[in-house]
N, C-alpha and C positions, 0 to 999 in steps of 0.2 A: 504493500500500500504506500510505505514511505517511497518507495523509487518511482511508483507513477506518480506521483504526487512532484517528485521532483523532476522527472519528464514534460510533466504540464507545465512546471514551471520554466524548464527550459525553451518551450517551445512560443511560450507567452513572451519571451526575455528576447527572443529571435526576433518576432513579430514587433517589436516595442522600435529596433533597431533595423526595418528591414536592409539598408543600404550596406551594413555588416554582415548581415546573413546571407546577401545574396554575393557579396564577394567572395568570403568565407566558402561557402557551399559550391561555387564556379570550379574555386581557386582548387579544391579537393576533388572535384569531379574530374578536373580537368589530368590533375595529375594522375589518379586513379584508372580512368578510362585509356587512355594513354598509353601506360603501361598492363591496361588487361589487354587489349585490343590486340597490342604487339606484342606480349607473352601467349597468350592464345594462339597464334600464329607458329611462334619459333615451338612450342608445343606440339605443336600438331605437327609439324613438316620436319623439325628436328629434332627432337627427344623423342615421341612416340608416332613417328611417322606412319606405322603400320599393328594394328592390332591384331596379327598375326601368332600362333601358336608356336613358341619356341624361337620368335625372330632372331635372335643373336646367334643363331645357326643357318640360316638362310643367306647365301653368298650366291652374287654375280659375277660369272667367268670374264676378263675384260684383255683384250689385246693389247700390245702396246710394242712397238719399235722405231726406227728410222724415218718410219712414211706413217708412222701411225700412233700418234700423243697417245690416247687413250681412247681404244673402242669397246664396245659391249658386244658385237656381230661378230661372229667367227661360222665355218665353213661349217654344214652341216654332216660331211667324212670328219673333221676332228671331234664333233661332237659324237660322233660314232663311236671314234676309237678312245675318246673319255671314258664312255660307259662300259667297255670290255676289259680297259688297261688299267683303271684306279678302285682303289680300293675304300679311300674316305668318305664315300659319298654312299650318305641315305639312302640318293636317289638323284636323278639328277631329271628336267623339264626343262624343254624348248619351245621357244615363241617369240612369233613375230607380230608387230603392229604395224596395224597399216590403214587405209582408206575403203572409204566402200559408199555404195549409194543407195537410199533404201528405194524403192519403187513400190507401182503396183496398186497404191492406197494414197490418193490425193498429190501432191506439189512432192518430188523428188527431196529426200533427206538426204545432207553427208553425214554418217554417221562413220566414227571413230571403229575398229575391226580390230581384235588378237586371235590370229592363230595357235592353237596350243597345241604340246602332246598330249595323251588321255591320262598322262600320272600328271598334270601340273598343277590340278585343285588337289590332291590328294597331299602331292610335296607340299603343297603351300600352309593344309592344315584344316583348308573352307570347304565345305561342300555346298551345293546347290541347296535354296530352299524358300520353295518347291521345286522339285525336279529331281535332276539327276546329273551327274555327269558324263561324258565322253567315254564310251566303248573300245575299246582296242581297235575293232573292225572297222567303227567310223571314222578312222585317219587313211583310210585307203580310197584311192580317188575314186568318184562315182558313189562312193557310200558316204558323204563326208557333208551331207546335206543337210546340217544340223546347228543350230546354234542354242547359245546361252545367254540371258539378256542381262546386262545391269540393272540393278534395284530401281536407279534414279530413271533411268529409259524405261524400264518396266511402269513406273506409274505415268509416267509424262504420256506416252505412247498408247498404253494401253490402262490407265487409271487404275492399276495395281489388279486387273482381273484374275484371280485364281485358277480362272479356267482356261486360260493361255497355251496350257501345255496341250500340245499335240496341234497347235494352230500356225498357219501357215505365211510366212512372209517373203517380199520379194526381193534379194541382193542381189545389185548387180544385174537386173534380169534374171535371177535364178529362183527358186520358192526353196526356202530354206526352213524347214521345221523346228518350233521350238521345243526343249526338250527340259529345260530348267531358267531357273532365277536364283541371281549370286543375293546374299543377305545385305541389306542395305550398310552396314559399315564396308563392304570388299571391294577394295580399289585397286589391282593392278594387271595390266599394266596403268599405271593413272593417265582416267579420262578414253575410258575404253566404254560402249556401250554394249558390246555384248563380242561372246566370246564363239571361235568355231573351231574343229578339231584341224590339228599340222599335219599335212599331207606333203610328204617327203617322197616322190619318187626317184627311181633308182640312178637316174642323173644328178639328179640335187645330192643324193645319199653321196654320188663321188666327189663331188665340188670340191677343192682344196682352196681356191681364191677367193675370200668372202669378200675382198673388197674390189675385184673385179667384176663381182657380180652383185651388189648390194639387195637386188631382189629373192635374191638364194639364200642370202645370208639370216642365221637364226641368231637369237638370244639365248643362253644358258644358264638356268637360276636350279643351285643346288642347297641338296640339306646336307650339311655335316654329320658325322655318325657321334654319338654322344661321348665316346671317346677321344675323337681326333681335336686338337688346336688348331687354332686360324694358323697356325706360324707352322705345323707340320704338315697342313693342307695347301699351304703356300709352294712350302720349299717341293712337295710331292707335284705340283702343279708346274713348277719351274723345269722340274724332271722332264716332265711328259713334254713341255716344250723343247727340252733339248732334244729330245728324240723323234721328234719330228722335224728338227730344222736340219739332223743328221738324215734321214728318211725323205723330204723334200725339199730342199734347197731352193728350187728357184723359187717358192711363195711362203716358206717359212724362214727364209734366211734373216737372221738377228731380228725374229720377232720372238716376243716370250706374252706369258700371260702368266697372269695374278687374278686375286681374288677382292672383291667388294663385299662388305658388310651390307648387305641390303637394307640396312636401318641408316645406310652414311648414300642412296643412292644419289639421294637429293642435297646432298650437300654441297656441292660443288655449285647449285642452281640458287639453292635457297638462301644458306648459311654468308655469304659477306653481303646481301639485301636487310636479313631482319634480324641480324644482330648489329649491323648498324644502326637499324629503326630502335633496337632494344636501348642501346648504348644512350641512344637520344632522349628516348622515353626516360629510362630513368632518370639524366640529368632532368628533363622538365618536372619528375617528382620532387625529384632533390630544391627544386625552385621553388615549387608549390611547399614543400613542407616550410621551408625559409619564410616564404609568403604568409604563410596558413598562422607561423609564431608568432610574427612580428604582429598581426591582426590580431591575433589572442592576447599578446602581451599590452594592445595597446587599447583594449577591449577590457582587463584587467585593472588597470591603473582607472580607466573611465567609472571601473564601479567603487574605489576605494570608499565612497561616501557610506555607499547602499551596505558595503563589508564590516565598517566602523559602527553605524546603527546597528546592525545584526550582533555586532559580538559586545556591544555594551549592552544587548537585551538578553546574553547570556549564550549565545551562540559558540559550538567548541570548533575548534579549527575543522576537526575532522568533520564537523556537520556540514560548514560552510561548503567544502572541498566536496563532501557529498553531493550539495544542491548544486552550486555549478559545474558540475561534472555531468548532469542532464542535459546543461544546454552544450558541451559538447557533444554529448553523445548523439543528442538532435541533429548536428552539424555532421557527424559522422554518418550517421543512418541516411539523409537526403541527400548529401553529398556521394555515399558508395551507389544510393537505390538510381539516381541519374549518373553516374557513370558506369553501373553496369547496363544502362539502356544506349550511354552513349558509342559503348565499345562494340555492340552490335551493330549499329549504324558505320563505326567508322572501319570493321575489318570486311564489313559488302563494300563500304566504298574502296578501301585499301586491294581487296580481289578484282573491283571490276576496272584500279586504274591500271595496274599490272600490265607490261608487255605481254604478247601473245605467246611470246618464248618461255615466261614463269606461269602464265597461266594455265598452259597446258600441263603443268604440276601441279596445279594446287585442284585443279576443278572439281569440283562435287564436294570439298571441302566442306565439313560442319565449323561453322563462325565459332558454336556452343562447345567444344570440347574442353575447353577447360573451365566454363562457367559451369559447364553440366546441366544448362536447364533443356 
């Protein structure tokens, strides 16, 4: 009773002064929202990029030599002789992302396309739901008329119908059957709409030149075995590249490959944008709390009269500290409740100013993951 008591009192002591409360209350919003807005962000894209089952085991195979800084595409014959020659791996899944057109059903869509193998929801930990996954059978051409929709495309397109499965749409000119829906958190490859099985025929299977052919060329995302280390999976991986630069020379000569952290994919993309945004943010806290004292302190000294009254009517320090300690907490409460509304407004606009090179990383992003509403 005594702390609403002192609540109402604080909120009457606001309203007496509105010119201080509404500075006061800006001046904490602003620094607040600021910093959720831009930690919600580096959250999502760099610390829990993927809510993924066991992610600190999930590694991207990545090329790298003389003619080639850093690629993620390698030939679909090394990805062959990965899965026969090494030992470290779970499991290992290939796919590629690519373009596509939907047809058939009003104004032509581009919709985003990954090809997979039929272990790659399994490696990754997601299953379909509703539906199912990819068949062994359906990566072989002419049987491969099947996809899987994204969550976010599943309701846009078809307003989340349950009864989708076994219905029929058009890619490319082709009718492709749907067979499942991913769970609305499952994003990758990021900004994919829906998924269809890798069909690898026996040309592609010999490819050695991934970057002569960049159409051929797959992706490779593997699991660790629970045993093995990134540095022993590394150095076994460094192997297998010498042995094939001994084995092919004219298209593996002084290239090697390594391993990414599938949790660090976006790093290179994300990580020097929103830890700069971060760096900033907090200085503009560190301003506002500066701001926020000196208003309190000078907000303070304004009441000395009303303090002097109160403690020759018998008032103990601790009561006093009690009762104004409401009309902070008032400043606090209005101040957090409009900047957590304002950090929703500013990280749709922060996504929608984005170049088209970092948006195609962030898309389908939830704003809310670290606010959690």
């Amino acid at each position: 009773m005594i702390l609403f008591h002192d609540f109402r009192f604080g909120v009457r002591a606001l309203r007496k002064k509105p010119g201080f409360a509404v500075t006061a209350v800006l001046t904490l919003a602003l620094g607040i929202g600021a910093n959720v807005a831009v930690f919600s962000i580096v959250n999502a894209l760099i610390l829990h990029p993927y809510s993924f089952p066991e992610l600190d085991r999930l590694v991207l195979l990545r090329v790298a030599g003389p003619k080639v800084v850093s690629e993620v595409r390698i030939a679909p014959a090394d990805f062959l002789d990965l899965q026969r020659e090494t030992s470290i791996f779970q499991g290992l899944a290939a796919f590629r992302q690519g373009d596509s057109n939907l047809t058939g059903s009003g104004d032509t869509q581009a919709v985003v396309t990954a090809a997979v193998s039929p272990n790659y929801f399994d490696l990754i930990g997601v299953q379909p739901q509703p539906g199912r996954q990819f068949a062994v059978e359906e990566t072989e051409a002419g049987r491969d008329a099947v996809v899987i929709l994204n969550y976010g495309f599943w309701q846009r397109r078809f307003s989340g119908d349950r009864n989708v499965l076994g219905r029929s749409i058009e890619l490319d000119g082709r009718k492709m059957t749907i067979v499942g829906v991913m769970p609305k958190d499952f994003r990758y490859p990021v900004a994919t709409d829906m998924w269809m099985p890798l069909v690898l025929t026996p040309q592609m299977n010999a490819e050695r030149n991934a970057q002569a052919v960049p159409g051929r060329a797959i992706q490779v995302l593997a699991r660790l075995r629970p045993e093995v280390s990134l540095n022993r999976a590394e150095s076994e991986v460094q192997a297998f590249a010498a042995r094939l630069q001994r084995q092919f020379p004219d298209t593996h000569s002084d290239r090697s490959l390594s391993l990414l952290l599938l949790r660090r994919e976006q790093y290179a993309f994300s990580a020097p944008l929103f830890l700069t945004l971060q760096a900033a943010a907090l200085f503009v806290l560190l301003l506002a709390t500066a701001n926020l004292f000196n208003l309190l302190l000078a907000r303070l000294i304004d009441r000395q009269k009303d303090v002097a009254v109160r403690t020759a009517l018998g008032a103990s320090k601790s009561r006093l500290m009690q009762l104004y300690m409401g009309e902070t907490v008032s400043l606090a409460l209005i101040g957090g409740g409009i900047a957590l509304m304002g950090s929703y407004v500013a990280v749709n606009f922060i996504r929608t100013s984005i170049p088209q090179d970092y948006t195609k990383w962030i898309a389908g992003w939830d704003p809310y993951t670290l606010i959690g509403a």
